[in-house]
N, C-alpha and C positions, 0 to 999 in steps of 0.2 A: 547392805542395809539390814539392821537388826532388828528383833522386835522392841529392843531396849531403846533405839535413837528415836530422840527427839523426832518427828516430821516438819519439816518448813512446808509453812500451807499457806497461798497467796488468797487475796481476795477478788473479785471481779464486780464493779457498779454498788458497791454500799456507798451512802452517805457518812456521816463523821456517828451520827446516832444509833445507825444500824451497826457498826461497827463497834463503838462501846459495847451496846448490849452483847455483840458476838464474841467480842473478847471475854467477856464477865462468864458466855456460855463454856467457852473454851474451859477458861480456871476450873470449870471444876467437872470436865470432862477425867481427867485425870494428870497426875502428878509426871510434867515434861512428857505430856503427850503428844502437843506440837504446840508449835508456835509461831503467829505470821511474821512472814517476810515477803519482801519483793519480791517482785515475778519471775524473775530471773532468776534467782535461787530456790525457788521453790522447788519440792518433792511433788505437792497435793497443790489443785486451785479448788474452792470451792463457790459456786456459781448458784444466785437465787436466777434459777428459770424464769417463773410468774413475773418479774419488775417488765417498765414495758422494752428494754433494750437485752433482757436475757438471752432471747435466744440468738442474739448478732452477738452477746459477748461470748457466747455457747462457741458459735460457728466460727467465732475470729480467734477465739484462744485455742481451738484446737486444730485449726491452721500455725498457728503461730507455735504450738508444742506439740507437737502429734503423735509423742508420747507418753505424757505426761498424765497421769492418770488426774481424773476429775470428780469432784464429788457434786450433782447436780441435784439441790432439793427444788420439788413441787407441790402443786395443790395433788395432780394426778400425775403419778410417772407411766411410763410409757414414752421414751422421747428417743426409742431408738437401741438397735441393739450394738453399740459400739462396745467391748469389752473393758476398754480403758474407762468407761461412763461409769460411775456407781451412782443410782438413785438414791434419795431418802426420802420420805413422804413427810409433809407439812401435818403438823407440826412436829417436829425435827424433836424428839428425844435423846437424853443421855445414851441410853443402849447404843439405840439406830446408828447416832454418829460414831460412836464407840468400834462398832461394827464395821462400817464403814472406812473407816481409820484404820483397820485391821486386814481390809480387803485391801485397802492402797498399800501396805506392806506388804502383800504375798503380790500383788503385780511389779514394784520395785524393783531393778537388779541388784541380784544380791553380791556386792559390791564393796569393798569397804571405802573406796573411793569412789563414790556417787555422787560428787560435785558436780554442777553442771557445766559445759564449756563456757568458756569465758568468752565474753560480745566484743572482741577488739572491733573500735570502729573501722579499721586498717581493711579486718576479714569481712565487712560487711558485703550483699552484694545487694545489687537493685534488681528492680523486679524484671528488668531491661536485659539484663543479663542471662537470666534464666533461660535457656533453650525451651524452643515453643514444642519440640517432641521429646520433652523430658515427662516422663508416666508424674501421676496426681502425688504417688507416694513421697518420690524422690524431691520434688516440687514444695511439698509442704515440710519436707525436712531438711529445706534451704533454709538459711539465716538470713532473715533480713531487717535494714534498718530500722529500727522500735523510737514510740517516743521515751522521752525521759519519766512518764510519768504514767498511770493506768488509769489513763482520760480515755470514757468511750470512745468522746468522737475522734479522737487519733486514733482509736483500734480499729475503728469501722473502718475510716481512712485507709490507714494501710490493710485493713481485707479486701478494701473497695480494687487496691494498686495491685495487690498480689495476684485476685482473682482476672484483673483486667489480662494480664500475661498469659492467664491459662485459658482464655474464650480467645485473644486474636494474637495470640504467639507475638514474638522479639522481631519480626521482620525488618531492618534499617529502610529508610528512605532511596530510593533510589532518581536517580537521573530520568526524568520523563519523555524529557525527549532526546537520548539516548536508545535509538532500537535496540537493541543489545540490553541494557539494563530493564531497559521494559520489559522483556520476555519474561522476567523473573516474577513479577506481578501478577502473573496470569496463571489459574489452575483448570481442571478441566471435572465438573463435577460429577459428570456421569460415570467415572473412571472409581469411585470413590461411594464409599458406604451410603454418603449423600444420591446419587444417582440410584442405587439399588433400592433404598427406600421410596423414590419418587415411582420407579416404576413397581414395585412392590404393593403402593396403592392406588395405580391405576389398573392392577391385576383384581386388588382385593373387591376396588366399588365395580368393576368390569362381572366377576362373578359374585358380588354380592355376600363374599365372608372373609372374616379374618383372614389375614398370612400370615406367617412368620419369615425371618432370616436367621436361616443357620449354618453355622463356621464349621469349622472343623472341629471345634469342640460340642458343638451342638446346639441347640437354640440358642439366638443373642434377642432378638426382639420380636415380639408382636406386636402386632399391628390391627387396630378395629376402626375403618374411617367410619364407620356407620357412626358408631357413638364416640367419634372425636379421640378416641385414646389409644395408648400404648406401653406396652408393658414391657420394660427393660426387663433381659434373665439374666442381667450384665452390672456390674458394679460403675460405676460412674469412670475413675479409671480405666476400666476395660473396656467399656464402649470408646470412649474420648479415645485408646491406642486407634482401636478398630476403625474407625473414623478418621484417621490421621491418611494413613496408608493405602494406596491402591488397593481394589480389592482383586482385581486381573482373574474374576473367578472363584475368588478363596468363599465366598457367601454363596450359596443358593437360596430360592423361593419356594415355599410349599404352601398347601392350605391348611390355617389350624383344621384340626381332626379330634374325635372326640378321647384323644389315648392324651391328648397337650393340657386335659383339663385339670388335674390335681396339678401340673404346675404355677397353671394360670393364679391356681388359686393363690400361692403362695407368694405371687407378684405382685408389686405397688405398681397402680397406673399413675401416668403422667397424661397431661393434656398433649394429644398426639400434636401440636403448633409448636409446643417447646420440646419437644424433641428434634421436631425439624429445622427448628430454629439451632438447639444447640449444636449436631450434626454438621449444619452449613457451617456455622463458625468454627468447630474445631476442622472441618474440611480447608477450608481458607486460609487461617493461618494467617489474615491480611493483607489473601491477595484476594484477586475478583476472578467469574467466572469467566473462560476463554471468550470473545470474542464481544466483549463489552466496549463500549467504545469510551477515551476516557475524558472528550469532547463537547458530547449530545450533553445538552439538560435532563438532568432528573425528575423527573416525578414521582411524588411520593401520594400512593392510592388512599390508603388510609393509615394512620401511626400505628404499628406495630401495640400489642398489650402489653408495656413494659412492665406491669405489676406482677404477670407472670413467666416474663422470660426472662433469663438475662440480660443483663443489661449496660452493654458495650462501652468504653468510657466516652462522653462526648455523644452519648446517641442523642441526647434530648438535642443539643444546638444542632447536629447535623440533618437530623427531622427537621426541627424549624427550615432551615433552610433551602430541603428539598420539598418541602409542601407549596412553595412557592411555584416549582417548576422550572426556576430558569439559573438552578445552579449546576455545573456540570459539574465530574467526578474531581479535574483537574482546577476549578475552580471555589470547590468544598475545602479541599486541604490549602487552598491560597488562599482563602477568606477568614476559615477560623484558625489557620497557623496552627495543625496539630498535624499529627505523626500520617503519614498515611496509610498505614493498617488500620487505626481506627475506624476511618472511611471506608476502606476496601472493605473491614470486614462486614462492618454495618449494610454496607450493599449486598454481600454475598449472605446474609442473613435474609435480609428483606428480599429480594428475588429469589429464596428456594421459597417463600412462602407467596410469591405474588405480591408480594404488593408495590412495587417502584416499575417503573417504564421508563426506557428514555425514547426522548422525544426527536424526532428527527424531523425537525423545520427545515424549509431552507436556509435560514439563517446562519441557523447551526451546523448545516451539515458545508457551509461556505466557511463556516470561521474554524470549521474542522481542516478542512482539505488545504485552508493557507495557514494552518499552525502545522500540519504535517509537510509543506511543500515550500513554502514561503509564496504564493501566488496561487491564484483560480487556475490561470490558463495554463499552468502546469498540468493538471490535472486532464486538459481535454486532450490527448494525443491515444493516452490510454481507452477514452470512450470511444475516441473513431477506430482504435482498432478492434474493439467490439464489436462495432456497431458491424464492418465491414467481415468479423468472422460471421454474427448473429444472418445479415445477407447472405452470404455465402451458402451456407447450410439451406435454409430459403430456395435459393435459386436451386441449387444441386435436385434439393426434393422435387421442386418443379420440373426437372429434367429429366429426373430419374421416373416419373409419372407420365410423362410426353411419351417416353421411351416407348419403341416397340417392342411386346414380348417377343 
């Protein structure tokens, strides 16, 4: 790419008026400086921030190009230090865009063939497909189905689909009641970044200060339950790998100290519930924690703050239906006929934070024991021989107390 070529530069959320006017801006920006085109061909997108769907058209288009340089004007910039991002300040001058135009050429590869790959629907893939331990990078520089047109609410959409793969991974459905096939649904969380965090802030509120976890590279997080927060020293990708993978030791625990504090500073905190919340779900992957039962009725304590956590596809209908109490895991995915990672993850989400119980009636724990057995009285040969080792032990001690030294 030359300083002499044309730029194809998309647009993102104008109307047909704001668009006039942007064309009329263009002409006389300078002579075959760029000129818009479709999304798909584009060099440059350029994105009003301030509209109220900017910043979902912000975070879906560079999901959707994640390399494609962007030109994002505001009232105030500041929206983030991505390199591919070039700000302009409102109200947007000849120069600034000019300028602007001239940065998205020096990030360009210089190329003389810098067409962009062509969407065969053939090569398309679903979001289905996408391996759920593929890193954030590789993930966003998958192709996937587009609509025919740069209608937000189909961009959201498919941000809504692409993101839904990357909180509870590809897992297929399995055979339930298949022992064997079940095993596969099942993960064990204390084995896992999730676990290290849980007991990480039962160390911190125990002596009353911060902790951190740190790898082998060196800090990955803090942690302040005092004041609810925590500070990623980790990119979103890098924690989500960290998180995926046993940790068999690779993390230890320390106390922040006062040498952690110029980093501290340079950290964005997150409300310490959507860490933990995200944590479980990339730990999960869609399945549930080891020894859930998937029988018992759920209960749902209080609904989760989906305003600031992720938020799982189907979480709203699978809430409704465990607020009631009397839907079990197994009759979640029979009810609302959806995937069951969705479920699984949503449970493993909501129990790292506390808030779901299952409930062990006798009801349930009878229509438990005849979906795994086909019968109750199956089930009693095993109690009496409990019952008869439980006496045993009993007696012996009593004997062994009779006994003469």
């Amino acid at each position: 790419m030359t300083a002499q070529t044309t730029l194809r530069l998309c647009h993102s959320g104008m109307d047909s008026r704001s668009l006039y006017a942007f064309e009329i801006f263009l002409s006389r920006v300078g002579p075959r400086s760029c000129e818009i085109t479709g999304e798909e061909a584009a060099d440059v997108a350029f994105i009003d921030i301030d509209n109220d769907l900017g910043t979902y058209l912000l975070e879906g288009h560079r999901l959707l190009y994640p390399s494609r340089p962007l030109i994002v004007s505001a009232q105030s910039p500041g929206h983030g230090d991505d390199p591919l991002t070039i700000e302009v300040t409102k109200p947007v001058g000849l120069a600034a865009f000019s300028a602007a135009l001239e940065q998205v050429r020096r990030l360009l590869p210089p190329s003389a063939d810098d067409s962009p790959r062509s969407l065969d629907a053939a090569a398309l893939e679903s979001a289905d497909d996408i391996p759920d331990e593929m890193p954030i990078e590789a993930l966003l520089g998958h192709v996937a189905p587009r609509p025919a047109s740069a209608d937000p609410v189909a961009l959201l959409r498919q941000l809504e689909e692409r993101m839904s793969t990357f909180y509870v991974g590809s897992m297929p459905d399995v055979n339930l009641d298949d022992p064997a096939a079940r095993a596969a649904i099942f993960y064990a969380p204390e084995l896992f970044l999730q676990g290290e965090i849980a007991r990480a802030l039962a160390h911190a509120r125990e002596i009353q200060r911060p902790v951190r976890l740190d790898d082998h590279s060196g800090a990955a997080l803090f942690l302040d339950p005092r004041h609810g927060l925590a500070y990623p020293a980790r990119s979103t990708n890098a924690l989500r790998a960290l998180s995926q993978l046993p940790t068999r030791g690779t993390v230890n625990m320390a106390r922040v100290e006062a040498r952690d504090a110029p980093q501290l500073a340079d950290l964005d905190s997150r409300p310490l519930e959507a860490v933990e919340w995200d944590v479980a779900l990339w730990a999960s992957r869609g399945r549930l924690p080891r020894g859930t039962d998937l029988d018992l009725p759920v209960r749902l304590h209080c609904w989760p703050n989906l305003t600031r956590l992720a938020v799982p596809p189907e979480a709203m209908r699978i809430a409704g239906l465990w607020s009631r109490g009397s839907f079990s895991l197994r009759d979640t995915v029979r009810t609302l006929d959806v995937p069951q990672r969705y479920v699984f993850a949503f449970y493993s989400a909501c129990h790292a934070l506390g808030l779901v119980e299952q409930v062990a009636t006798p009801a349930a724990l009878a229509a438990a024991r005849r979906d795994a057995t086909g019968s109750t009285s199956a089930a009693a040969p095993p109690m009496r021989g409990l019952f008869k080792r439980i006496l045993g032990k009993l007696l012996g001690a009593r004997l062994s107390e009779a006994a003469p030294g």
